[in-house]
KOLZANU-31404 format. One line per 4 residues: number of its first residue (from 1); their letters; for each residue x, y, z of N, C-alpha, C. Coordinates in Angstrom, 1 decimal, always signed. Layout:
# residues N
NUM	a	X,Y,Z,X,Y,Z,X,Y,Z  ...
//
This chain:
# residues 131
1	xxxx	+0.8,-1.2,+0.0,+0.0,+0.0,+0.0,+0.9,+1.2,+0.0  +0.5,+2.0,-0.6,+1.3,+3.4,-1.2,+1.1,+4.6,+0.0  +2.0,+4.7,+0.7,+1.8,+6.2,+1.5,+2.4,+7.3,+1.0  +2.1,+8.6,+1.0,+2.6,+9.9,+0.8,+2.2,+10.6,+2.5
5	xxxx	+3.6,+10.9,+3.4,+3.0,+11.4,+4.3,+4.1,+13.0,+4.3  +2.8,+14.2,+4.2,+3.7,+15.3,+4.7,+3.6,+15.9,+5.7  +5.1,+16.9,+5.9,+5.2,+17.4,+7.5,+5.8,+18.6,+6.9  +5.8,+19.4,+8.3,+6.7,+21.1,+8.2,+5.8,+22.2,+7.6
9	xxxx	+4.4,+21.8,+7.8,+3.7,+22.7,+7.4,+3.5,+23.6,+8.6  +2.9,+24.7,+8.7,+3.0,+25.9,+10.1,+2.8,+27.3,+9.5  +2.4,+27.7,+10.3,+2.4,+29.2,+10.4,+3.6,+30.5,+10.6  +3.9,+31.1,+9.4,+5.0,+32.1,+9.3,+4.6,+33.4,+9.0
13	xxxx	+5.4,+34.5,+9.4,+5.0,+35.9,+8.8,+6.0,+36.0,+7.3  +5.9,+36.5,+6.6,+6.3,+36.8,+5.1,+7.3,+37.3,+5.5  +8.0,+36.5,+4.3,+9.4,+36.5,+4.3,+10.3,+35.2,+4.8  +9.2,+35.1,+5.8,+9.9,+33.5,+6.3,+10.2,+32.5,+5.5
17	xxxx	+10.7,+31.2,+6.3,+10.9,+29.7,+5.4,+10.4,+29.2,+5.8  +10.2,+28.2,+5.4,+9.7,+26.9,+5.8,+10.1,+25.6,+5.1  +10.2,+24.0,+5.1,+10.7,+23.1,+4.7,+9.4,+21.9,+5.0  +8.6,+21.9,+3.9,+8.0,+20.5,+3.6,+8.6,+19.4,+3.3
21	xxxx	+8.2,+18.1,+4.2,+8.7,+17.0,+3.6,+7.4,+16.1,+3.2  +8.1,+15.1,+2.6,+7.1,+13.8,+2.1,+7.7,+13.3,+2.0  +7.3,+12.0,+3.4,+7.9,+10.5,+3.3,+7.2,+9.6,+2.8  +7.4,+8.6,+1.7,+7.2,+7.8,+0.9,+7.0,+6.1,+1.5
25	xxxx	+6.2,+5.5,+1.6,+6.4,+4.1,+1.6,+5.3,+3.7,+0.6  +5.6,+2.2,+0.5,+4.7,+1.2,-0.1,+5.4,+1.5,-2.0  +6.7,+2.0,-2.6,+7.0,+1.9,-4.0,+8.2,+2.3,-3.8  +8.8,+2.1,-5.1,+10.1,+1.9,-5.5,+10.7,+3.4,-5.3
29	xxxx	+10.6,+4.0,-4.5,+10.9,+5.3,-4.7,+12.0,+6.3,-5.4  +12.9,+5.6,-5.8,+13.9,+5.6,-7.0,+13.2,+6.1,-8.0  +12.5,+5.3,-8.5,+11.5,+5.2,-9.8,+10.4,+6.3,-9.8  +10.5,+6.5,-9.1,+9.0,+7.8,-9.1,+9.5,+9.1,-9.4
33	xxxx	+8.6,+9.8,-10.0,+8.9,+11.6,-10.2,+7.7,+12.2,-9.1  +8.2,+12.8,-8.2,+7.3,+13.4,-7.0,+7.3,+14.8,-7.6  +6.0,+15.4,-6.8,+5.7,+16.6,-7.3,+5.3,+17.3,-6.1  +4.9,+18.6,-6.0,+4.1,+19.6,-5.2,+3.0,+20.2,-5.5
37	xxxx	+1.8,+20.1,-5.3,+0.8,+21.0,-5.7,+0.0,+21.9,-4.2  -0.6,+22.6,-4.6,-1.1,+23.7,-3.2,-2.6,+23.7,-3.9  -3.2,+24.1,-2.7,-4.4,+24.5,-2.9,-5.5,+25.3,-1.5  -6.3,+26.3,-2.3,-6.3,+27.7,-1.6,-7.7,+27.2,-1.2
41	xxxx	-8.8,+27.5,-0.8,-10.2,+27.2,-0.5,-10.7,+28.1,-1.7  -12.0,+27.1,-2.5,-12.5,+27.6,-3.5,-11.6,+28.2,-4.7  -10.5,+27.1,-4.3,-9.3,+27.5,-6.0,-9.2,+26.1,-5.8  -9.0,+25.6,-7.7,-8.5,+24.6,-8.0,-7.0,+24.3,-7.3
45	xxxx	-6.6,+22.9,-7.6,-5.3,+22.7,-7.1,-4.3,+22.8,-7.9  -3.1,+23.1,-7.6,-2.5,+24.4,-8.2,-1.0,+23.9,-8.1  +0.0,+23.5,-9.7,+1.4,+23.1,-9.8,+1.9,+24.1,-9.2  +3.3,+23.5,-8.2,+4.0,+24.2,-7.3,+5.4,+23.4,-8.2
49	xxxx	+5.6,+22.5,-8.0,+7.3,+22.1,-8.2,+7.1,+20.5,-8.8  +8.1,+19.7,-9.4,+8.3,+18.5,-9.4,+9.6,+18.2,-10.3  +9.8,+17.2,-9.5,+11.2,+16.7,-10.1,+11.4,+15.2,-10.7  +12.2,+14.7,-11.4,+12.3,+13.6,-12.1,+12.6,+12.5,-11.1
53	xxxx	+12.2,+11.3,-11.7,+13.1,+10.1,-10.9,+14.6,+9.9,-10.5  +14.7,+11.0,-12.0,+16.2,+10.6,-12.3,+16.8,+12.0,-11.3  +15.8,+12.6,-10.2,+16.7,+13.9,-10.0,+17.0,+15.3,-11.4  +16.9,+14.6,-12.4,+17.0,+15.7,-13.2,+15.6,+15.5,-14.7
57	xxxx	+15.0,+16.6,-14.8,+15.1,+18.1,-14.2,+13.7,+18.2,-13.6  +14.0,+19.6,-12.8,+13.3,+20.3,-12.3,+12.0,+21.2,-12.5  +11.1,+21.4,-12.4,+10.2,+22.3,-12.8,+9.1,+23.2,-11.8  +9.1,+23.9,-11.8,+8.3,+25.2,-11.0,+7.3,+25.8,-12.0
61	xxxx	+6.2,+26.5,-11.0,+5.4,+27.5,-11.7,+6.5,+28.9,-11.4  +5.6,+29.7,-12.5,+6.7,+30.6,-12.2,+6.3,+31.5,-10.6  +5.5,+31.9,-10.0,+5.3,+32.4,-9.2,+5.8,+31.8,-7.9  +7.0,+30.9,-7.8,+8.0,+30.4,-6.8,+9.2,+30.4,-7.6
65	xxxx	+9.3,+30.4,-9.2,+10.3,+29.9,-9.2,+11.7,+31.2,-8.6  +13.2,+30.7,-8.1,+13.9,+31.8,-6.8,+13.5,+31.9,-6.1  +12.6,+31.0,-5.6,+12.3,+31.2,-3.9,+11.7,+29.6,-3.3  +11.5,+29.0,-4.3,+11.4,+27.4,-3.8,+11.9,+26.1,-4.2
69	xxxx	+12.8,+25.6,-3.8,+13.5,+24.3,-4.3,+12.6,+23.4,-3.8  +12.4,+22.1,-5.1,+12.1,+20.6,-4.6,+13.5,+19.7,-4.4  +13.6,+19.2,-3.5,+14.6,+17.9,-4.1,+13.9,+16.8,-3.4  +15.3,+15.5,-3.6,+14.3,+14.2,-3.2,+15.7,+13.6,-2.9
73	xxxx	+15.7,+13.1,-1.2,+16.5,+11.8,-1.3,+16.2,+10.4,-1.3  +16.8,+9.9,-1.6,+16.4,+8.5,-2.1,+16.8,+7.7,-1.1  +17.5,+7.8,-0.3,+17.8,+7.1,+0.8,+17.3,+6.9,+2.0  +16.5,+7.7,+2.0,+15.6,+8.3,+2.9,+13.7,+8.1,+2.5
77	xxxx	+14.2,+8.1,+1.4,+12.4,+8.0,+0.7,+11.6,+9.4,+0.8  +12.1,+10.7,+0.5,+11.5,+11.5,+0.8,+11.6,+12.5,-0.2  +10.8,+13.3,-0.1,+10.8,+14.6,-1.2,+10.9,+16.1,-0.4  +11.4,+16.8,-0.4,+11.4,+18.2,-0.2,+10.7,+19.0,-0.6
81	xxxx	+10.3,+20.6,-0.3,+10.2,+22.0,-1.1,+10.6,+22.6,+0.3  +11.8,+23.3,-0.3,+12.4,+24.1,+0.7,+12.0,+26.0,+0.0  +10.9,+26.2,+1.0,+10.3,+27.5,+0.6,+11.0,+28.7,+1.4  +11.6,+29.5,+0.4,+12.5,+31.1,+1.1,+11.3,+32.0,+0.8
85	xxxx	+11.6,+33.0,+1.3,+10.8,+34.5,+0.6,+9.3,+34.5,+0.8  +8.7,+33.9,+1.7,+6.8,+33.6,+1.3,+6.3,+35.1,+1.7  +5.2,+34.8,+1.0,+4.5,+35.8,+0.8,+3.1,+34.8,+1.5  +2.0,+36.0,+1.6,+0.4,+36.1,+2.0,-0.1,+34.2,+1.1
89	xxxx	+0.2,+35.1,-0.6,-0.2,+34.3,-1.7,+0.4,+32.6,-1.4  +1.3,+32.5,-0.5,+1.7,+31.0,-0.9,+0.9,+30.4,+0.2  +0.0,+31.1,+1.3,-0.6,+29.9,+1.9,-1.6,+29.2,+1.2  -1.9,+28.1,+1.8,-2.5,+26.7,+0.9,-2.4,+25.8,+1.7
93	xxxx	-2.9,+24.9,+1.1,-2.5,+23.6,+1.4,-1.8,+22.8,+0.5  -0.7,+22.1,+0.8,+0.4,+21.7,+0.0,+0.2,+20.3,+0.2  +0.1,+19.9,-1.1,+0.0,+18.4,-1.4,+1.4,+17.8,-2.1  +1.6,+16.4,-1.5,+2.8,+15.4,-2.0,+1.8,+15.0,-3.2
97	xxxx	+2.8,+14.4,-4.5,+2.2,+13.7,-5.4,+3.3,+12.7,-6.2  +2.9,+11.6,-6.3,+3.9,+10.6,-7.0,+3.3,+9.8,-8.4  +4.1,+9.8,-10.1,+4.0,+9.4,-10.7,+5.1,+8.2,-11.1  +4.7,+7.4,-11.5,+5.8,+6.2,-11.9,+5.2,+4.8,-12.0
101	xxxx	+6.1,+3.7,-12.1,+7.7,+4.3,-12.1,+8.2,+4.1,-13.5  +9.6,+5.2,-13.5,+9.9,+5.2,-14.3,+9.2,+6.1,-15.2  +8.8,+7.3,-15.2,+7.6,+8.5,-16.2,+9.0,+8.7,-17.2  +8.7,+8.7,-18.3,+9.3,+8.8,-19.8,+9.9,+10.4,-19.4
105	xxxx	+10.6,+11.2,-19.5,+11.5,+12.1,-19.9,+10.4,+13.3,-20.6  +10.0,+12.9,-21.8,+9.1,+13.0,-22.8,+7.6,+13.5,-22.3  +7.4,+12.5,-21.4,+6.3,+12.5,-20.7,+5.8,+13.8,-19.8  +6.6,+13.6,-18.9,+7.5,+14.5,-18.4,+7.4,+15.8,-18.0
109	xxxx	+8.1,+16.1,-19.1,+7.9,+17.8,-19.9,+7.2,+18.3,-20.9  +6.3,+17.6,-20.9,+4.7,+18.2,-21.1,+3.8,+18.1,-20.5  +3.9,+17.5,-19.6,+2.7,+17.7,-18.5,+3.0,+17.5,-16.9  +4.2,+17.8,-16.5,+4.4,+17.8,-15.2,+3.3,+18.9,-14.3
113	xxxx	+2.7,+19.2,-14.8,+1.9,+20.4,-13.9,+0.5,+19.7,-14.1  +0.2,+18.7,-14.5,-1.0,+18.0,-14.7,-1.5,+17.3,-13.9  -2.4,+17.6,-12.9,-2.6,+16.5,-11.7,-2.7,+15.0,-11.9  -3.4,+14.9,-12.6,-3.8,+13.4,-13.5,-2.6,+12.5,-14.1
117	xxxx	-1.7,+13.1,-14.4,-0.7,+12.1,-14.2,-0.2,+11.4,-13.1  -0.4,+11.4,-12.0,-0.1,+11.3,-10.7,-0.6,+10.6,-9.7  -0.1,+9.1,-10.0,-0.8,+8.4,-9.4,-0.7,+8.5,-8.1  -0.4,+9.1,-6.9,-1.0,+8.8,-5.5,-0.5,+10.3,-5.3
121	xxxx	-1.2,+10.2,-3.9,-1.2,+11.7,-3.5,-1.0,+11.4,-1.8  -0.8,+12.3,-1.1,-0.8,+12.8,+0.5,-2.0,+13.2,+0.6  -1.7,+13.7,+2.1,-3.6,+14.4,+2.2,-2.9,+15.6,+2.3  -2.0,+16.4,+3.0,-1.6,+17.3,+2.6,-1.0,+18.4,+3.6
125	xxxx	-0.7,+19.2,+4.1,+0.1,+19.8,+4.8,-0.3,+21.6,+4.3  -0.7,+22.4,+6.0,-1.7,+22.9,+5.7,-0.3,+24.2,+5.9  -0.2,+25.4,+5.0,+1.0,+26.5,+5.3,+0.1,+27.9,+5.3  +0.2,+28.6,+6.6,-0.1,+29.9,+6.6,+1.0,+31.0,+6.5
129	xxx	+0.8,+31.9,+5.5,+1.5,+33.0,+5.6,+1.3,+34.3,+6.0  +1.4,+35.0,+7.0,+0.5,+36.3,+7.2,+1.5,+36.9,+7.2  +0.9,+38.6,+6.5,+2.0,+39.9,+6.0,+1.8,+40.7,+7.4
//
């Protein structure tokens, strides 16, 4: 059975950081391309970040990109978004999401921001930012 569990979600004033994780059990986690998505009340859910299996490459919406890294260790089974700079606009709720294994390259980089590619998800990790 496939878990996505995330943590480090909390309450900051703008400008702050903060560091999401997602630990992974139940799949090959090598093999997966993890992602980030947020979502506001009464807004669809909304591409934040995701990265390949292979670690390479990367992708952001633009409205984080310079101010939020994903990475992923593998040894650990986990995924990151290490958020600098927040603003009002990034609170949400931040969801883990995993596609695989093994997502084509190709695949990839045309639709990493597509929920539906993405076979499991977290429930999700709740981030307030107040100005």
């Amino acid at each position: 059975q496939v878990q996505l569990v995330e943590s480090g979600g909390g309450s900051v004033q703008a400008g702050g950081s903060l560091r999401l994780s997602c630990a992974a059990s139940g799949l090959t986690f090598n093999k997966y391309t993890m992602a980030w998505f947020r979502q506001s009340p009464g807004t669809e859910r909304e591409f934040v970040a995701a990265i390949s299996w292979s670690g390479v490459p990367e992708y952001y919406t633009d409205s984080v990109k310079g101010r939020f890294t994903i990475s992923k260790e593998n040894a650990k089974n986990t995924v990151y978004l290490q958020m600098n700079s927040l603003e009002p606009e990034d609170t949400a709720v931040y969801f883990c999401a995993a596609s695989g294994p093994l997502l084509a390259d190709k695949y990839f980089s045309s639709s990493y921001y597509v929920p539906a590619i993405y076979d499991y998800w977290g429930l999700g990790t709740q981030v307030t930012v107040s100005s």
